[in-house]
mmCIF file of the N, C-alpha and C atoms, coordinates in Angstrom:
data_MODEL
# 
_entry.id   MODEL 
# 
loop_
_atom_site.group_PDB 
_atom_site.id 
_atom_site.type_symbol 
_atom_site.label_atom_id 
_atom_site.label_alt_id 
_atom_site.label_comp_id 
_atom_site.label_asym_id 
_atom_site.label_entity_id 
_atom_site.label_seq_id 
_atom_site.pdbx_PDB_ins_code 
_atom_site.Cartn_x 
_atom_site.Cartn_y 
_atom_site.Cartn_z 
_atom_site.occupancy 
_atom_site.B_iso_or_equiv 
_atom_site.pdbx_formal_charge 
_atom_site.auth_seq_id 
_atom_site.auth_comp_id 
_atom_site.auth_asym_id 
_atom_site.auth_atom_id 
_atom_site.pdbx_PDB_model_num 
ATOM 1   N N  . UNK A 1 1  ? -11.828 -13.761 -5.753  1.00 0.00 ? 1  UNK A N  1 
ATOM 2   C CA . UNK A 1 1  ? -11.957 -13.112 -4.471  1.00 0.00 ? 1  UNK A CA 1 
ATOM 3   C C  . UNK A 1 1  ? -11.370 -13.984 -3.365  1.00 0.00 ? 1  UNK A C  1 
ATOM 4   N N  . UNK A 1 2  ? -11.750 -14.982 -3.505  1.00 0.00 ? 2  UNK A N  1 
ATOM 5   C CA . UNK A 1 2  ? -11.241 -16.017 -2.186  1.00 0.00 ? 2  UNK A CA 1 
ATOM 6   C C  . UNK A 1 2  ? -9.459  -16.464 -2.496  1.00 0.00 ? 2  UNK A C  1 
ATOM 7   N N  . UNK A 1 3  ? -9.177  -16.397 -3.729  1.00 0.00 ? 3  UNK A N  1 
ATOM 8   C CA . UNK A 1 3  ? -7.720  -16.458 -3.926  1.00 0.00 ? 3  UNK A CA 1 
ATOM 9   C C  . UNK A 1 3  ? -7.002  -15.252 -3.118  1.00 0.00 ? 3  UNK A C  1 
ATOM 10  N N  . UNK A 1 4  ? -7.841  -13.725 -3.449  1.00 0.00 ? 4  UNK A N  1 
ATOM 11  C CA . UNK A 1 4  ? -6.699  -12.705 -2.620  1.00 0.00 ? 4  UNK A CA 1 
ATOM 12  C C  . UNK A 1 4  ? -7.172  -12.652 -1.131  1.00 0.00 ? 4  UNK A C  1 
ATOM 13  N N  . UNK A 1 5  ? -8.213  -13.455 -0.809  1.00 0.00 ? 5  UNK A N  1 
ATOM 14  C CA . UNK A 1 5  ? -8.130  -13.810 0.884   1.00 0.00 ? 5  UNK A CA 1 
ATOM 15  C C  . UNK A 1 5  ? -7.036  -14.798 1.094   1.00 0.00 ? 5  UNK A C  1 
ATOM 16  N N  . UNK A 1 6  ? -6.971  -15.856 0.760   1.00 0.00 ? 6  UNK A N  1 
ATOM 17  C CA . UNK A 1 6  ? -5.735  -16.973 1.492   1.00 0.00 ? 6  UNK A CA 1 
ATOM 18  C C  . UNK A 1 6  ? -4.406  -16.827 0.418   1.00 0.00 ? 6  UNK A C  1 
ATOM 19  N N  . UNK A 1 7  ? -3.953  -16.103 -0.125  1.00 0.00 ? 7  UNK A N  1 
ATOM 20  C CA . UNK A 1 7  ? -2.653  -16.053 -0.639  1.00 0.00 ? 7  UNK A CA 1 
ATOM 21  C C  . UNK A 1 7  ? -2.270  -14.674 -0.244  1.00 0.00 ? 7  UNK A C  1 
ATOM 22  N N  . UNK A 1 8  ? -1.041  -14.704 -0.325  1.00 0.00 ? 8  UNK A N  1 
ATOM 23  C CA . UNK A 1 8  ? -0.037  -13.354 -0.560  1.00 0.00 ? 8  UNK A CA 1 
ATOM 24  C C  . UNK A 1 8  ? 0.091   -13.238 0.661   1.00 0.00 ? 8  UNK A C  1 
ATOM 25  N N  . UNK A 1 9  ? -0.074  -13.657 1.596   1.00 0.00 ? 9  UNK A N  1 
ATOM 26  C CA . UNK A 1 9  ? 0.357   -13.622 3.382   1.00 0.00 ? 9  UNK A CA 1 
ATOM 27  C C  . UNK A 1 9  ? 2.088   -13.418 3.319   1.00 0.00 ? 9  UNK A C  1 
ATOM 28  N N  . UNK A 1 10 ? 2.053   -12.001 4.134   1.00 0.00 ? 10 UNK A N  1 
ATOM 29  C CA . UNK A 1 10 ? 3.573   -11.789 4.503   1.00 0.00 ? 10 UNK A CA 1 
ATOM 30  C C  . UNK A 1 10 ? 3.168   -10.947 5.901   1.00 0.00 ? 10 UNK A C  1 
ATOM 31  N N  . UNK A 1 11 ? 4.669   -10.435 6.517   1.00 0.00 ? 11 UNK A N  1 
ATOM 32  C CA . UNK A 1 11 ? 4.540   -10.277 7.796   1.00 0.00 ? 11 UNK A CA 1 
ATOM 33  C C  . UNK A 1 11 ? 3.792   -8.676  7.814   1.00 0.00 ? 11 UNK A C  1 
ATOM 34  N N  . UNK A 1 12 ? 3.577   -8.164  6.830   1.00 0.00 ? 12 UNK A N  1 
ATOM 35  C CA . UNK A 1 12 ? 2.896   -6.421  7.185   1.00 0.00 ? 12 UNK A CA 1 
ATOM 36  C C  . UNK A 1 12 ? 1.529   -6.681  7.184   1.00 0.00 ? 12 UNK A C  1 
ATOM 37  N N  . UNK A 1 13 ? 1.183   -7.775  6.464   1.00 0.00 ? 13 UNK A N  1 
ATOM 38  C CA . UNK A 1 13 ? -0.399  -8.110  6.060   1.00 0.00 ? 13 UNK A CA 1 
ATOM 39  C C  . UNK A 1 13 ? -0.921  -8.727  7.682   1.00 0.00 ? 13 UNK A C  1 
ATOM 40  N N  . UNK A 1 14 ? -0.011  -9.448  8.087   1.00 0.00 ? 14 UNK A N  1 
ATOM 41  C CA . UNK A 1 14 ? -0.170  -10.197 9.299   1.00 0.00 ? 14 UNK A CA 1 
ATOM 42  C C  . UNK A 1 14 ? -0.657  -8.975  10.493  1.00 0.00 ? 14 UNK A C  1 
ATOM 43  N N  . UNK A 1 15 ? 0.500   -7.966  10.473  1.00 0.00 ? 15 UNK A N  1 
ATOM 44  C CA . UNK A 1 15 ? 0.844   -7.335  11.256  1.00 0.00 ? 15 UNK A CA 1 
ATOM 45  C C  . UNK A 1 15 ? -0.730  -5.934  11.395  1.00 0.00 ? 15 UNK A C  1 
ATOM 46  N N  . UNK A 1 16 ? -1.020  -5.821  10.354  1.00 0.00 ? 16 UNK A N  1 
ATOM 47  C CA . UNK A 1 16 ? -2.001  -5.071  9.591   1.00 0.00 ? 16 UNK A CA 1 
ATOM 48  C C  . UNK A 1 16 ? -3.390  -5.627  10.449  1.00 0.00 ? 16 UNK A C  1 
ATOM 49  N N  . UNK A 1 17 ? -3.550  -6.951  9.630   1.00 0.00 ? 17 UNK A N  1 
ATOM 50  C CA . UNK A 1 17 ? -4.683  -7.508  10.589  1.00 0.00 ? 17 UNK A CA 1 
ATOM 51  C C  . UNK A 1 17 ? -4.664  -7.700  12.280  1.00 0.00 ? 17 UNK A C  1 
ATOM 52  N N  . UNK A 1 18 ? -3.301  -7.735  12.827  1.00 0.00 ? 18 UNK A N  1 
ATOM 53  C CA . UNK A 1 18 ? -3.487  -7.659  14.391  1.00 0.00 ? 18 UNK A CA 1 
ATOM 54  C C  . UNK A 1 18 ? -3.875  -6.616  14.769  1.00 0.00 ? 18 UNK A C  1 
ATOM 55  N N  . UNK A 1 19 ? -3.135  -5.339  14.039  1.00 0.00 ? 19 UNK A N  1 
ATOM 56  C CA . UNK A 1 19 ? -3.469  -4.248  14.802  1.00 0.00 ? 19 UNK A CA 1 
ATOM 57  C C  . UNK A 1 19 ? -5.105  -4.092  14.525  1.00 0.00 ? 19 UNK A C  1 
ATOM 58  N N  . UNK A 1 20 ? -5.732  -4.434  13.606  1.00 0.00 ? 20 UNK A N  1 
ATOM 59  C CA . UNK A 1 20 ? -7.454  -3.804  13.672  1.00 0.00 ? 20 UNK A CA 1 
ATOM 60  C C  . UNK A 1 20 ? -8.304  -4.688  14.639  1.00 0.00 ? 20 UNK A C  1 
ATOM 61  N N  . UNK A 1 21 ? -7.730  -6.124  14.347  1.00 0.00 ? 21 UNK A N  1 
ATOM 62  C CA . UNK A 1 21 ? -8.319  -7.120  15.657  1.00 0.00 ? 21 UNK A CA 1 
ATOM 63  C C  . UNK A 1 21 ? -8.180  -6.299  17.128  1.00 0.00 ? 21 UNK A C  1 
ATOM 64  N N  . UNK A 1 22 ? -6.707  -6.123  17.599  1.00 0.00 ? 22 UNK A N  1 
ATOM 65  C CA . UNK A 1 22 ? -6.484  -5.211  18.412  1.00 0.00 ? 22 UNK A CA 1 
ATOM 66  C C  . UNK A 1 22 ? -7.746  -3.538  19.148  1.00 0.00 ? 22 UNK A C  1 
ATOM 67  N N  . UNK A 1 23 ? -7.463  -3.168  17.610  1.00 0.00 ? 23 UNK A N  1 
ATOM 68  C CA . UNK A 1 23 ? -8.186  -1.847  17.734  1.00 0.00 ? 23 UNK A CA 1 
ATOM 69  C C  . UNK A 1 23 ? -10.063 -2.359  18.115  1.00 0.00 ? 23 UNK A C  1 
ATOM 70  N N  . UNK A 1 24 ? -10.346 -3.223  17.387  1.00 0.00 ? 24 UNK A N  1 
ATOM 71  C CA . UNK A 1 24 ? -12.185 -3.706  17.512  1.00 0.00 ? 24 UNK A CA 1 
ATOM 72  C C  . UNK A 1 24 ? -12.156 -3.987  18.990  1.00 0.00 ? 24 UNK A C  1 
ATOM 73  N N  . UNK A 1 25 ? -11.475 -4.825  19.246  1.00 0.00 ? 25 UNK A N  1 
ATOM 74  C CA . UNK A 1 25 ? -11.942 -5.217  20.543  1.00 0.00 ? 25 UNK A CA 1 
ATOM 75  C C  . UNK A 1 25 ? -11.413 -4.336  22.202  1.00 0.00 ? 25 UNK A C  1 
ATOM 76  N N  . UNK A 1 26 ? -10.501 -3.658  21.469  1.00 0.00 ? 26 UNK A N  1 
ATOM 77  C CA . UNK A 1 26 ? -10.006 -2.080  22.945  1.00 0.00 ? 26 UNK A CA 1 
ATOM 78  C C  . UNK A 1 26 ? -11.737 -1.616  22.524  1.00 0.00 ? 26 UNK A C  1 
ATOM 79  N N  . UNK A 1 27 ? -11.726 -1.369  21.688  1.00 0.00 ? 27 UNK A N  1 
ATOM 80  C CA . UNK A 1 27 ? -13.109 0.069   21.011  1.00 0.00 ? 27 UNK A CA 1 
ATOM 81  C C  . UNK A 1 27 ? -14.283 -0.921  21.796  1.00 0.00 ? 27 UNK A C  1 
ATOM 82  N N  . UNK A 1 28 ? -14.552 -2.505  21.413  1.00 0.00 ? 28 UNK A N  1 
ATOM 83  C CA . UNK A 1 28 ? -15.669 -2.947  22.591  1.00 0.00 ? 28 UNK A CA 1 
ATOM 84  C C  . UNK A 1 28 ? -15.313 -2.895  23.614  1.00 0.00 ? 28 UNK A C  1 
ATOM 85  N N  . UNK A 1 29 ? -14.417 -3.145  24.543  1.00 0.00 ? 29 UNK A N  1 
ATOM 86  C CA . UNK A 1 29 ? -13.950 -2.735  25.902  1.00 0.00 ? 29 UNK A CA 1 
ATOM 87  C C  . UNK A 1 29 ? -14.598 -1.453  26.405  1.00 0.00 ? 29 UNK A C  1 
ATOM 88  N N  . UNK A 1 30 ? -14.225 -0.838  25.652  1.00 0.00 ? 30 UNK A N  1 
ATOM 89  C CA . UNK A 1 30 ? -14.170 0.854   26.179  1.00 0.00 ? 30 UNK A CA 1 
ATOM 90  C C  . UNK A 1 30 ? -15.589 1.407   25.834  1.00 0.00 ? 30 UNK A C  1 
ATOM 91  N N  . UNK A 1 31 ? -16.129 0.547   24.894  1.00 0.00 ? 31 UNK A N  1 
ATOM 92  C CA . UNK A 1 31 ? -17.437 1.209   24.365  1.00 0.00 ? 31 UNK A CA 1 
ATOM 93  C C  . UNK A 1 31 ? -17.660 1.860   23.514  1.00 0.00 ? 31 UNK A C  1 
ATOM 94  N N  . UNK A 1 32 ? -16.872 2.445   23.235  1.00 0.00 ? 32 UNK A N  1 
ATOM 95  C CA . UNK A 1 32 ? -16.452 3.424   21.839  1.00 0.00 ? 32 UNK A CA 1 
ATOM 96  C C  . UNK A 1 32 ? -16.757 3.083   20.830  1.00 0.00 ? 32 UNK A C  1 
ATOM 97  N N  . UNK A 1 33 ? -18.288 2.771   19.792  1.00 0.00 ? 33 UNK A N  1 
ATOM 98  C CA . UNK A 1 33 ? -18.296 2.546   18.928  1.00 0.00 ? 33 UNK A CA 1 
ATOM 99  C C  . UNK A 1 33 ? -17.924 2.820   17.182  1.00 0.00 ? 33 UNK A C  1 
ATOM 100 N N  . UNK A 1 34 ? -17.772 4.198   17.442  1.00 0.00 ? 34 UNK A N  1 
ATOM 101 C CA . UNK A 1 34 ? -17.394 4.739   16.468  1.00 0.00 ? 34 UNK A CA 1 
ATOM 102 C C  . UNK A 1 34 ? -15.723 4.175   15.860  1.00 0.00 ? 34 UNK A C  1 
ATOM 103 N N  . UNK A 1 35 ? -14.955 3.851   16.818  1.00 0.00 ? 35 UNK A N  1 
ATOM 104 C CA . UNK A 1 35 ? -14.020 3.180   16.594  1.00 0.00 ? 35 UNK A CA 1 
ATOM 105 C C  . UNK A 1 35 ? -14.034 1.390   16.461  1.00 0.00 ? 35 UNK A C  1 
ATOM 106 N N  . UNK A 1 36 ? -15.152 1.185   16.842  1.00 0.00 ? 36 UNK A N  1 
ATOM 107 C CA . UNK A 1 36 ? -15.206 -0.446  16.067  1.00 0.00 ? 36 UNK A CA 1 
ATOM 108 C C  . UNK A 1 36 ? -16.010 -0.414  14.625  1.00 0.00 ? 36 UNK A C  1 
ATOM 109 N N  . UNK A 1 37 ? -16.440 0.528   14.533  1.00 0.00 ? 37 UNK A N  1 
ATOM 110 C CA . UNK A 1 37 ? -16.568 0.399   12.669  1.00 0.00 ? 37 UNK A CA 1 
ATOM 111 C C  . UNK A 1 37 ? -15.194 0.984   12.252  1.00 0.00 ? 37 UNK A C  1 
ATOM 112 N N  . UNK A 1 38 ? -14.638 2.296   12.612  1.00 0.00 ? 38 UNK A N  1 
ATOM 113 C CA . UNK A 1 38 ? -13.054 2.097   12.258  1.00 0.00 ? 38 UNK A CA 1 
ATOM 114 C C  . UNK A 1 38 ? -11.690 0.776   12.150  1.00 0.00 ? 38 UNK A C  1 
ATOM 115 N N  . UNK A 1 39 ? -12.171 -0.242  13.644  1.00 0.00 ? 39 UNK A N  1 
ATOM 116 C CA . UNK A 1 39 ? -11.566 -1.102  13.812  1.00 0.00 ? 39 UNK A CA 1 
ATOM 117 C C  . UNK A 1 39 ? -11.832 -2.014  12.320  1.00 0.00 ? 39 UNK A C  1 
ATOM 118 N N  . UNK A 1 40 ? -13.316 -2.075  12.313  1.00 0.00 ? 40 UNK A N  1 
ATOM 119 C CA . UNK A 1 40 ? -13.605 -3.009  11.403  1.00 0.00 ? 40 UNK A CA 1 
ATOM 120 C C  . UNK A 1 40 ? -13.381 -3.491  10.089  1.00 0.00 ? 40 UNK A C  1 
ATOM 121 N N  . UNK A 1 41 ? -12.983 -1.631  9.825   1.00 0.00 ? 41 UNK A N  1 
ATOM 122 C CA . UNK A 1 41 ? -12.319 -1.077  8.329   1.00 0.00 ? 41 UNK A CA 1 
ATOM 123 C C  . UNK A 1 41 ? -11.234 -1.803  8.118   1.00 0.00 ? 41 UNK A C  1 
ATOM 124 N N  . UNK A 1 42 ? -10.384 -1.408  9.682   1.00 0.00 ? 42 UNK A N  1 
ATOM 125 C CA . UNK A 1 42 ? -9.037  -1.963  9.410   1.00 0.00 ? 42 UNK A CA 1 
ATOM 126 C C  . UNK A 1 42 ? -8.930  -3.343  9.546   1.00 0.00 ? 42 UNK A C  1 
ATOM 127 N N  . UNK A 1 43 ? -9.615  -4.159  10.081  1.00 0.00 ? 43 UNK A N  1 
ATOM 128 C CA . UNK A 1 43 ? -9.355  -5.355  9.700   1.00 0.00 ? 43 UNK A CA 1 
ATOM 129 C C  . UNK A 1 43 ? -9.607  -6.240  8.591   1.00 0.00 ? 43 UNK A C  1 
ATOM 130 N N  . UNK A 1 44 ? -10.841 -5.397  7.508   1.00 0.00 ? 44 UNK A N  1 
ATOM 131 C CA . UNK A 1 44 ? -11.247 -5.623  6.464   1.00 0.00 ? 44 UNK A CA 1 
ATOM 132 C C  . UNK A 1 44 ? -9.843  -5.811  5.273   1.00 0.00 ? 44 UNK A C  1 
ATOM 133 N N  . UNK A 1 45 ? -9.325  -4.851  5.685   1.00 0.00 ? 45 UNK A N  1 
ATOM 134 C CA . UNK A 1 45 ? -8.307  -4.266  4.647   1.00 0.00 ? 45 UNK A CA 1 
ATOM 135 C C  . UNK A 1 45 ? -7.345  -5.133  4.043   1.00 0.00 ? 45 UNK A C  1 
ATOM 136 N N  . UNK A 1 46 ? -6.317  -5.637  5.983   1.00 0.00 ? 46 UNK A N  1 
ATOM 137 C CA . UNK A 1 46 ? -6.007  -6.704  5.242   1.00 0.00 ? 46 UNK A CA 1 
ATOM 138 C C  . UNK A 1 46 ? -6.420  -8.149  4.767   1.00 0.00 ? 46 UNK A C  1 
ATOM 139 N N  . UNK A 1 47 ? -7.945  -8.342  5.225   1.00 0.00 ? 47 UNK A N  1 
ATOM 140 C CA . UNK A 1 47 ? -8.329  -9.710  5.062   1.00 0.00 ? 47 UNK A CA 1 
ATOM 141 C C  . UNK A 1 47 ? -8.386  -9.718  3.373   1.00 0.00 ? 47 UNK A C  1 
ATOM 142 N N  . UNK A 1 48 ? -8.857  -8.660  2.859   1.00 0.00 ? 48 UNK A N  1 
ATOM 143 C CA . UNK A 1 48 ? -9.268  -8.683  1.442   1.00 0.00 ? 48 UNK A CA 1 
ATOM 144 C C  . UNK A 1 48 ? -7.753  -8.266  0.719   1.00 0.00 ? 48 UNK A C  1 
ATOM 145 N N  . UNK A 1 49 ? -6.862  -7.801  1.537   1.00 0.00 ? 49 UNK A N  1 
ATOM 146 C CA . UNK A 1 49 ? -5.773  -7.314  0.715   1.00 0.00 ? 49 UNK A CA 1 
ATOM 147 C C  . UNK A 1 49 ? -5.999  -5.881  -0.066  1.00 0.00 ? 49 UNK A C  1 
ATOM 148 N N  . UNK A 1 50 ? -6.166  -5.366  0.632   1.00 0.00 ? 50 UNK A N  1 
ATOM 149 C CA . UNK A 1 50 ? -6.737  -3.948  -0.265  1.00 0.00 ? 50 UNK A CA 1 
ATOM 150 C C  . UNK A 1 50 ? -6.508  -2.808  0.280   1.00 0.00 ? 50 UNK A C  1 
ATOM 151 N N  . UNK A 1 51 ? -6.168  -1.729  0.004   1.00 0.00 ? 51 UNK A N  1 
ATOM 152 C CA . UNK A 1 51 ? -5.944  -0.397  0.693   1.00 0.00 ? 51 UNK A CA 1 
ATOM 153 C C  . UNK A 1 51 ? -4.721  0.451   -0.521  1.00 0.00 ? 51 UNK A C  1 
ATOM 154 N N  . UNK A 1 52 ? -5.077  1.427   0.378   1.00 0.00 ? 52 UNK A N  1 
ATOM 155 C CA . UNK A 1 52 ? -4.571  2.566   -1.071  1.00 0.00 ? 52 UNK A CA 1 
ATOM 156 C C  . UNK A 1 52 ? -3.539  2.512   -1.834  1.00 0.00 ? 52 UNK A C  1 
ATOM 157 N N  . UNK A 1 53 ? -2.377  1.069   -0.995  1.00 0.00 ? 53 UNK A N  1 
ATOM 158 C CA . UNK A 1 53 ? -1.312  1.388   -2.220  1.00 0.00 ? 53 UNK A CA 1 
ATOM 159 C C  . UNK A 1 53 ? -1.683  -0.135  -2.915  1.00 0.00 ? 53 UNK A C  1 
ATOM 160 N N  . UNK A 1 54 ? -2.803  -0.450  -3.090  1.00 0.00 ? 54 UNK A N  1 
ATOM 161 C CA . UNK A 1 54 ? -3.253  -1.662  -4.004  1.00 0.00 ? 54 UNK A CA 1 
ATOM 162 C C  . UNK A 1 54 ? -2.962  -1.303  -5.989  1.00 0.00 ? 54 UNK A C  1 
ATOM 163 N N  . UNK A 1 55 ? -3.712  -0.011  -6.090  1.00 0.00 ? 55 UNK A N  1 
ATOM 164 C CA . UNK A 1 55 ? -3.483  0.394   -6.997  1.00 0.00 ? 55 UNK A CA 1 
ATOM 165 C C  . UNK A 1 55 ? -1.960  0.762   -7.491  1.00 0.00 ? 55 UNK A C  1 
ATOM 166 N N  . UNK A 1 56 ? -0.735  1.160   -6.913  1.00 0.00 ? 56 UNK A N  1 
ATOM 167 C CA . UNK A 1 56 ? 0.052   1.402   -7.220  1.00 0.00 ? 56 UNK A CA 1 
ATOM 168 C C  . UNK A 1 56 ? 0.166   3.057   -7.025  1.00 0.00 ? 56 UNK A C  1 
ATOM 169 N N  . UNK A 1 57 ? -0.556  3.568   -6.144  1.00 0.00 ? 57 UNK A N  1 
ATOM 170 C CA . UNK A 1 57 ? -0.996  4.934   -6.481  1.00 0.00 ? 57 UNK A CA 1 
ATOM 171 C C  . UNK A 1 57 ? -0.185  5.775   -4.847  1.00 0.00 ? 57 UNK A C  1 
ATOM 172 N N  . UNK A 1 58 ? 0.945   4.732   -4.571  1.00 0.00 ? 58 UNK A N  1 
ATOM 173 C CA . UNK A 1 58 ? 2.001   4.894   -3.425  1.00 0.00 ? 58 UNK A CA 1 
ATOM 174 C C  . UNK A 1 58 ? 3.345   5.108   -3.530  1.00 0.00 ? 58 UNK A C  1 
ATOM 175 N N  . UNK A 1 59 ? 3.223   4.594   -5.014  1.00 0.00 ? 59 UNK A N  1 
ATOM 176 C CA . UNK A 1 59 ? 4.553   4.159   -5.731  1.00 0.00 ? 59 UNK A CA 1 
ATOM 177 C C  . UNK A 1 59 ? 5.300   5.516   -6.021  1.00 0.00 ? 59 UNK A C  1 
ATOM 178 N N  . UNK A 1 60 ? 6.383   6.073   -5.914  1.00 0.00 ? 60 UNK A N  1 
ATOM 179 C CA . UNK A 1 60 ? 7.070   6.823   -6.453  1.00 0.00 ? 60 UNK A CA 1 
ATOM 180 C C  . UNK A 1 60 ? 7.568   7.043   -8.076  1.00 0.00 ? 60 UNK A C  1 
ATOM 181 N N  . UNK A 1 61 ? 6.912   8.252   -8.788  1.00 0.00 ? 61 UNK A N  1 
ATOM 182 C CA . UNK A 1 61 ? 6.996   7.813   -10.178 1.00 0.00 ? 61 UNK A CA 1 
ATOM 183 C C  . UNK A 1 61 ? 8.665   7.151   -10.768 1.00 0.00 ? 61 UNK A C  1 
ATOM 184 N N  . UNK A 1 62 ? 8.746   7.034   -11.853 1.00 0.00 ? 62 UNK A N  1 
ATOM 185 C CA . UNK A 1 62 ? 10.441  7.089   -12.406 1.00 0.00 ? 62 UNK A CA 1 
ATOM 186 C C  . UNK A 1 62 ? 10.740  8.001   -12.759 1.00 0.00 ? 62 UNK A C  1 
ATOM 187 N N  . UNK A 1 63 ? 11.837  8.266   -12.790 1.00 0.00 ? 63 UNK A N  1 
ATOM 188 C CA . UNK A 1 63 ? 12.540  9.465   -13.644 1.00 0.00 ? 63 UNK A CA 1 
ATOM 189 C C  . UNK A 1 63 ? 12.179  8.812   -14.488 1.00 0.00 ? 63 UNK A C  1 
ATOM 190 N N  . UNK A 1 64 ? 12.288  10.405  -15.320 1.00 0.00 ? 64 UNK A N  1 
ATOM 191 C CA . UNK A 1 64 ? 12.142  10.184  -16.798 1.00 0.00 ? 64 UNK A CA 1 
ATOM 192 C C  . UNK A 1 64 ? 13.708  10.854  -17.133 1.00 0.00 ? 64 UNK A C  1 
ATOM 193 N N  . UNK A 1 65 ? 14.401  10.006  -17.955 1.00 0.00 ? 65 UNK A N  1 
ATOM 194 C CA . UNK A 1 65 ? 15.627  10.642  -18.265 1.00 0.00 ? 65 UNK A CA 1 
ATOM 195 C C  . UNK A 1 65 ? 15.115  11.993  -19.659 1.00 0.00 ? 65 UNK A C  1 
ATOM 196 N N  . UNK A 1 66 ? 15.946  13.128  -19.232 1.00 0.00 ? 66 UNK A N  1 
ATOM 197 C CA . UNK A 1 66 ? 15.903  14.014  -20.654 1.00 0.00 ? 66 UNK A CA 1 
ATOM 198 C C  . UNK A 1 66 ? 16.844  14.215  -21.453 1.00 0.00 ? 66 UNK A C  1 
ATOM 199 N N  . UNK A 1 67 ? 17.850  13.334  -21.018 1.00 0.00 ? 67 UNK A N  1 
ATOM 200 C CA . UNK A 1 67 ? 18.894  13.855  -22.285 1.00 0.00 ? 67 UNK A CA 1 
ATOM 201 C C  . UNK A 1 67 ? 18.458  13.141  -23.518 1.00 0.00 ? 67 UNK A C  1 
ATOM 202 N N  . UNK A 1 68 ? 19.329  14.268  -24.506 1.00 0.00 ? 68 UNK A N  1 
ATOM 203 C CA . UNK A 1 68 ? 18.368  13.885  -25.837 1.00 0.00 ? 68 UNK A CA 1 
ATOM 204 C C  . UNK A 1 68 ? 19.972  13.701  -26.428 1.00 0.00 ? 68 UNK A C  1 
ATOM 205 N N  . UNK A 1 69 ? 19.657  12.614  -27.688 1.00 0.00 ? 69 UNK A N  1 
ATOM 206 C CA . UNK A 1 69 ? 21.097  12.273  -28.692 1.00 0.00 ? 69 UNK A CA 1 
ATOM 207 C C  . UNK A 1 69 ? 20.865  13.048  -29.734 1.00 0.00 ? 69 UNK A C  1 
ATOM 208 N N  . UNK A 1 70 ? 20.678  14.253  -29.382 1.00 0.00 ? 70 UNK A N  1 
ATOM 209 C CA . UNK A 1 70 ? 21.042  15.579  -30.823 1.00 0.00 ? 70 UNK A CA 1 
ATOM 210 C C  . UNK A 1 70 ? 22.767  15.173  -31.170 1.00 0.00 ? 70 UNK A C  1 
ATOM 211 N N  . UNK A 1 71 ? 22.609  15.307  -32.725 1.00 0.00 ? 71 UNK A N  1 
ATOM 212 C CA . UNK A 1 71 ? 24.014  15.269  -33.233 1.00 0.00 ? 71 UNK A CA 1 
ATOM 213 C C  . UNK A 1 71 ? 24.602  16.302  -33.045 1.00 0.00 ? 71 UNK A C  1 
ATOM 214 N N  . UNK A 1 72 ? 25.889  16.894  -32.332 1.00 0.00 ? 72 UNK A N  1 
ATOM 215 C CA . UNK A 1 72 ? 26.214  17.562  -32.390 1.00 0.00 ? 72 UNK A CA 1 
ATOM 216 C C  . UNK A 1 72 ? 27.541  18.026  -33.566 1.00 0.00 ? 72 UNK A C  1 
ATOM 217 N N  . UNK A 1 73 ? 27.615  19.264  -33.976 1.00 0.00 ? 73 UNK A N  1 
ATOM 218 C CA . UNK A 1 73 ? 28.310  19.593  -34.968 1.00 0.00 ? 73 UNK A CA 1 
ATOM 219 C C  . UNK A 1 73 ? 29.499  19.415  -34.572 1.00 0.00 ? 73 UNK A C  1 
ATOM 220 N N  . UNK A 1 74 ? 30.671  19.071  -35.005 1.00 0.00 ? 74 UNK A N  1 
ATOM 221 C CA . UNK A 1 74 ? 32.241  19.540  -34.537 1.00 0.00 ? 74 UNK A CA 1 
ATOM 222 C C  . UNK A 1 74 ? 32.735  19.699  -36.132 1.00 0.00 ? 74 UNK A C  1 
ATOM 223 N N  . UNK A 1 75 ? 34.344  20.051  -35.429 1.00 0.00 ? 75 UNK A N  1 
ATOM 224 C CA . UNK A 1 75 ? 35.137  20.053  -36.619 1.00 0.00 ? 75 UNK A CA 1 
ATOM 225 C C  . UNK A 1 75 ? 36.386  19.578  -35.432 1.00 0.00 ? 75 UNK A C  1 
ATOM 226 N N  . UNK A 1 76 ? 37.170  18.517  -36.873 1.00 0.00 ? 76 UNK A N  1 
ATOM 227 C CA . UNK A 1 76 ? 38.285  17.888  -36.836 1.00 0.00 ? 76 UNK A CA 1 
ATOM 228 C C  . UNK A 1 76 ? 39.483  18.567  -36.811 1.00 0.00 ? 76 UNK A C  1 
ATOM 229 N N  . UNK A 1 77 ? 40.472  18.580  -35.627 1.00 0.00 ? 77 UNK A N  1 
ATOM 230 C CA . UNK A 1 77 ? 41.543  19.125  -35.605 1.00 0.00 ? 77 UNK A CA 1 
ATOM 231 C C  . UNK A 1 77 ? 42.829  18.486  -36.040 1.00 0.00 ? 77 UNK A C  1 
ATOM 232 N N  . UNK A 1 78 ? 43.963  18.771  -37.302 1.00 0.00 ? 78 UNK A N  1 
ATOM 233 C CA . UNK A 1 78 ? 44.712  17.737  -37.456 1.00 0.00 ? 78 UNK A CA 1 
ATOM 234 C C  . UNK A 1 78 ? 46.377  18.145  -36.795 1.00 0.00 ? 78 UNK A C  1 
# 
């Protein structure tokens, strides 16, 4: 657990956690609590590294190729 807190830092993860820091503390400003447990979500997310495309479940599948190597019949022309 504490390995996927301090590793894998790149600039979206960075960028990820400003914006919820951001969002918690407009939402205490303003009072709006319902948006500092939202804020809170989002800053959770990237501290732990986690959110929906963790699983891979963002990913675009592969083609699957279908051509198939059926032999085809010919005949020899001389």
């Amino acid at each position: 657990m504490m390995q996927n807190i301090f590793k894998n830092w790149n600039i979206m993860r960075l960028l990820r956690l400003a914006m919820g820091i951001v969002l918690v503390v407009e939402a205490v400003k303003s009072g709006v609590w319902i948006l500092v447990a939202v804020g809170a979500v989002f800053t959770a997310m990237p501290v732990l590294n986690i959110g929906c495309c963790t699983a891979g479940s963002c990913s675009v599948p592969a083609l699957r190729s279908k051509s198939r190597h059926d032999d085809v019949p010919y005949e020899e022309i001389k």
